[in-house]
N, C-alpha and C positions, 0 to 999 in steps of 0.2 A: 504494500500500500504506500508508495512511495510518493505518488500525487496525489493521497486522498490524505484530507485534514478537516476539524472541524470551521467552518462558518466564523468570518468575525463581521463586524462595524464597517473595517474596509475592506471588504468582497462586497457588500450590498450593491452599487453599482453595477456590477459586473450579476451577480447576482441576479440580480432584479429582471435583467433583461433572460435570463435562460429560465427563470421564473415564469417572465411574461412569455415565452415562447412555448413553456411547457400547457398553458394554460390555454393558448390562442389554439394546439395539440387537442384538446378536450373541447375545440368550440365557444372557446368562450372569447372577449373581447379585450383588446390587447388595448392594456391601461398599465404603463409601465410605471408609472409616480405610485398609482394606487399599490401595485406590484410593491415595488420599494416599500413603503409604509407600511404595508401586512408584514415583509421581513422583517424590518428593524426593530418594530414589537415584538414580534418572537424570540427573534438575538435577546433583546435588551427585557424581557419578562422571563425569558427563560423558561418558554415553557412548551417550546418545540427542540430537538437537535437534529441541528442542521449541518453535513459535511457534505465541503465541496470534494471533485477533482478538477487539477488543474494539468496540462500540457505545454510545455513551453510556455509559461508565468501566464498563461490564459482559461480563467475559469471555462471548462466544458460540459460538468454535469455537477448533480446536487441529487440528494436523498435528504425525506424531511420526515422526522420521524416524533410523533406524540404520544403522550405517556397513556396507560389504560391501566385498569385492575382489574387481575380476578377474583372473584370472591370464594369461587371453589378452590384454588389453588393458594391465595392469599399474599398474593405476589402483584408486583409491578407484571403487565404488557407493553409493549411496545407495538405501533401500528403505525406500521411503514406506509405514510400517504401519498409520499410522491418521489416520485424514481427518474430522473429525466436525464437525456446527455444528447447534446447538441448534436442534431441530423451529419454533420461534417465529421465527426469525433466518434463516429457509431462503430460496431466491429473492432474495437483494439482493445477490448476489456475494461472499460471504464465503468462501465454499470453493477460489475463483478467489485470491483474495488469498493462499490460504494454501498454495494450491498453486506461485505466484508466490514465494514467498518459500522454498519448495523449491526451486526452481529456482535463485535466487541462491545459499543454501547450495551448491545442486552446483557452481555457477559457481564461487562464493568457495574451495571447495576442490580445482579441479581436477579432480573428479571426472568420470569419462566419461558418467554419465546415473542416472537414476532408475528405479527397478523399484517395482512394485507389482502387486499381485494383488484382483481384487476378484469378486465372485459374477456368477454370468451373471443373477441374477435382480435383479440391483440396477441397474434400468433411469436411475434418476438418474445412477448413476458412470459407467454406460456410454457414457452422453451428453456428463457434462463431463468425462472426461479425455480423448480425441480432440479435443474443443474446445476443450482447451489442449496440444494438441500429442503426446498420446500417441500412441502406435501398438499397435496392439495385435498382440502377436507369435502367432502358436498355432501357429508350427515345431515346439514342443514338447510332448510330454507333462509334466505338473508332478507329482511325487509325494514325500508325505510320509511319515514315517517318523513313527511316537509314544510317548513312554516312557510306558507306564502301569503307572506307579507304584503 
């Protein structure tokens, strides 16, 4: 994990924009100041962890990861919500790196494991997280709830 590190204040910029790109990715609307502003709250409240990689001193991907609990297990979770690495920077292992440095997170805090969720048509995820070790659980039904506001 030689280019993977955690997130500080000065990556936001650089940040911000693989952020807004990850996001525009999911159909949403590419609003980079707003982008920025979600980050720096999380940096600076602590209460997501975020590690970049970088390639030749240019941030290329991010993992962003929030805290959960079980109550049967009586432990921290962790729920890896966003996994992205710039279109140009794909295939040379960065997403593996960044995955890897999730996994020490869960280590480092005890936690009992990782959860994540990702679409059945996203033929890439489905490939590399079992090839780092996921499993992929479908005991259950998953359903969400929405406030529309």
């Amino acid at each position: 994990m030689n280019n993977t590190r955690k997130a500080t204040i000065q990556d936001l910029s650089q940040l911000a924009e693989l952020f807004d790109q990850y996001r525009v990715f999911y159909q949403k609307e590419s609003d980079i100041l707003s982008a920025e502003n979600f980050l720096k709250e999380r940096i600076e409240k602590q209460d997501s962890e975020i590690y970049v990689v970088e390639s030749e001193g240019v941030l290329v991907g991010f993992v962003q990861l929030y805290p959960l609990f079980s109550s049967t297990r009586m432990k921290k979770y962790w729920l890896l919500n966003d996994l992205f690495v710039n279109v140009n920077h794909r295939g040379k292992g960065f997403s593996k790196e960044l995955i890897e440095a999730a996994k020490e997170v869960c280590k480092n805090s005890d936690a009992c494991g990782i959860l994540l969720e990702t679409g059945k048509s996203n033929d890439i995820g489905n490939q590399l997280y079992p090839s780092c070790g996921f499993e992929l659980y479908d005991e259950v039904n998953f359903y969400e709830w929405t406030n529309k506001i």
